[in-house]
N, C-alpha and C positions, 0 to 999 in steps of 0.2 A: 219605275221608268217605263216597264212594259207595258202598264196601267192606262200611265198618261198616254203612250202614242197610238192605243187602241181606241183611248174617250175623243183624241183629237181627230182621227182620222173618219171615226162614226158617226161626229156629229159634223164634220166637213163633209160628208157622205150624205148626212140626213139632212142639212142646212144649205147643201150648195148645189150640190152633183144630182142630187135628186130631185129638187124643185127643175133642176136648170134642163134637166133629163124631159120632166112631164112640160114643161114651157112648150117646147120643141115640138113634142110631140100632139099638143095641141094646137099650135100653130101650124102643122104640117095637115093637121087634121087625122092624125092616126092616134089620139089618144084613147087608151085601153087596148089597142090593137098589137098584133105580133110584136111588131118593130119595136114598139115600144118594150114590150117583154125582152127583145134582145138586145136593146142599151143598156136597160139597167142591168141585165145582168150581167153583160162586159163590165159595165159599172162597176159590179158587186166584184167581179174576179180581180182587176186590176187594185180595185180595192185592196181585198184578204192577200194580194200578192206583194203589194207595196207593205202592206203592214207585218209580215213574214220577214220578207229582207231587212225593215227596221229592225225587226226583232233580233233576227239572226245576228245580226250588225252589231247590235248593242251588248247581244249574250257573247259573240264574239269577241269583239273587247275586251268585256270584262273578265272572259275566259283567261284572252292574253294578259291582262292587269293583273290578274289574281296570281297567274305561273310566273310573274315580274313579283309581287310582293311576296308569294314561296318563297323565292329563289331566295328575295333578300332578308325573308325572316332564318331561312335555313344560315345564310351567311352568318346573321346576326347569333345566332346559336352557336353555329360554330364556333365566332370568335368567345361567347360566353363559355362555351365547356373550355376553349381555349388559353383562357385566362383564366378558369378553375385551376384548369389541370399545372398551369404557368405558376396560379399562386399556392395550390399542392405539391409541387416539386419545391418550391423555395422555403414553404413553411417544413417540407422535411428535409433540404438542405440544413437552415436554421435548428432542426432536432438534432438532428448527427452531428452537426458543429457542438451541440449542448452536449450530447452525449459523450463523444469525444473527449469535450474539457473537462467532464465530471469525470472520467476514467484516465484523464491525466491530474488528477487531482487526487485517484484513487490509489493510481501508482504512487504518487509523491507522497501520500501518507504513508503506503506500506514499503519506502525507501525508509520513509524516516522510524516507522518501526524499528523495522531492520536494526537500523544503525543506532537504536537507541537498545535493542536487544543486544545486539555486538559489543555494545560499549559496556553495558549491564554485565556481560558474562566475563568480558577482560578484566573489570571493575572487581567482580568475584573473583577473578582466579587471581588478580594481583592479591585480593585480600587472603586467598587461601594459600600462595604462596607466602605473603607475609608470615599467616600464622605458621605454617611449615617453620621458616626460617627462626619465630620465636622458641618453637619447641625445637631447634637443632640447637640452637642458643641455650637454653634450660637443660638442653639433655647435655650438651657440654657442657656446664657449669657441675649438676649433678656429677655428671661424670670426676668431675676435680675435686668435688667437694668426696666422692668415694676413692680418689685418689689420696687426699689429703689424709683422709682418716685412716685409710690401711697406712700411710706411710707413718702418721702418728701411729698409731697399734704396732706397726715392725719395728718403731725404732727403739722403745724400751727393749724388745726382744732383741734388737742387734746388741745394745748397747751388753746384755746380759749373755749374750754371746759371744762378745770381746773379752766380758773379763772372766766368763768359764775358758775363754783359750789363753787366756793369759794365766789365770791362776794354773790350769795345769801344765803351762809352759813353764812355770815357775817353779811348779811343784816336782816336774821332771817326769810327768808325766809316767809316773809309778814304777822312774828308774830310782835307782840307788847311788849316783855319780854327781857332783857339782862342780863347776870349773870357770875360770873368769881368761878371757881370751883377750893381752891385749890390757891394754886400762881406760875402754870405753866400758860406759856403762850402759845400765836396760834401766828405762825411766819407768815402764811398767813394774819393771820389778824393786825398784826402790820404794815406788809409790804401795806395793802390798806390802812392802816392810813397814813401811812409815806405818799402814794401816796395823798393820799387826804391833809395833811399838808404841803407838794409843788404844789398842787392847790389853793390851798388858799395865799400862799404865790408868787405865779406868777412863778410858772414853771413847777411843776408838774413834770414829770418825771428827766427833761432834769436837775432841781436841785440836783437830788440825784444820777442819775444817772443808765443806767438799768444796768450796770454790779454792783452796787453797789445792785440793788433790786434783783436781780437774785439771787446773791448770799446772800441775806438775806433771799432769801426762800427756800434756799436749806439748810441753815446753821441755819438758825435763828438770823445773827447776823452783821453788816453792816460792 
């Protein structure tokens, strides 16, 4: 543009101003003379002076135009980092919500550990009480069954320490004195007679019979 108003104004200069300049001065009859030399070079000044202020004019302008389209690239920039930064806050809103939900999710598995650990070890210790409770069951049981068997094993020994207290109750206990008090009698001691009168007579027990003795000393009576 500075181009153009330089080429228009040089050849308005060389094509107008200056034929029109030497016209004049030929006609006045001073052509090549002073006069002449100091038109045209008014000429030439008002020229380069006009063509300066186009200038300045134009770069002016543009100067202004240019600090106008700054401004509104700077604007435009700004709102672009602005809208960065707008859609980097929401994309790590968006993170943190995700992270968040995964560590509520991380909780909620290791609740349900927990609780399936908690259940596991109740699980075992019912079981381990159970067995406890089998083996107090068992060791009771043993228990009766060593009950049982001492009282079978004492009870021949009792029964054999009834009748060493009776035979020597009978016998008088290695006095020399007999006597009948009364006319009750001792079922014990008819029952060793009995026994002793199937010894004498050759069989002893096997004649009379121990259910028959048995029951005479519990009854008194055959």
């Amino acid at each position: 543009m500075g181009r153009d108003i330089g080429s228009q104004m040089f050849d308005n200069w060389s094509r107008t101003q200056m034929p029109s300049i030497r016209s004049g001065a030929m006609a006045a009859g001073g052509f090549g003379g002073s006069r002449q030399g100091v038109v045209e070079a008014n000429g030439m000044n008002d020229m380069n002076r006009q063509y300066g202020q186009a200038l300045t004019s134009m770069y002016g302008n543009d100067w202004s135009q240019q600090q106008g389209r700054n401004l509104q690239q700077q604007g435009l920039n700004n709102s672009y980092d602005l809208g960065l930064r707008s859609n980097d806050l929401q994309n790590r809103s968006v993170n943190n919500s995700y992270d968040l939900g995964l560590r509520s999710s991380d909780l909620g598995f290791a609740n349900l550990d927990a609780n399936i650990n908690q259940q596991n070890f109740n699980n075992n210790l019912a079981g381990a009480n159970f067995g406890m409770g089998v083996y107090g069951m068992m060791n009771g049981m043993n228990q009766q069954g060593i009950n049982s068997g001492t009282q079978m094993q004492n009870t021949p020994l009792d029964y054999q320490k009834y009748f060493t207290n009776s035979a020597n109750a009978t016998g008088g206990m290695g006095g020399s004195s007999t006597g009948t008090v009364g006319s009750s009698s001792n079922p014990t001691m008819q029952g060793l007679g009995l026994y002793q009168y199937g010894s004498q007579n050759g069989g002893g027990m096997n004649n009379i019979g121990g259910a028959d003795f048995t029951k005479y000393l519990m009854n008194g009576t055959m």
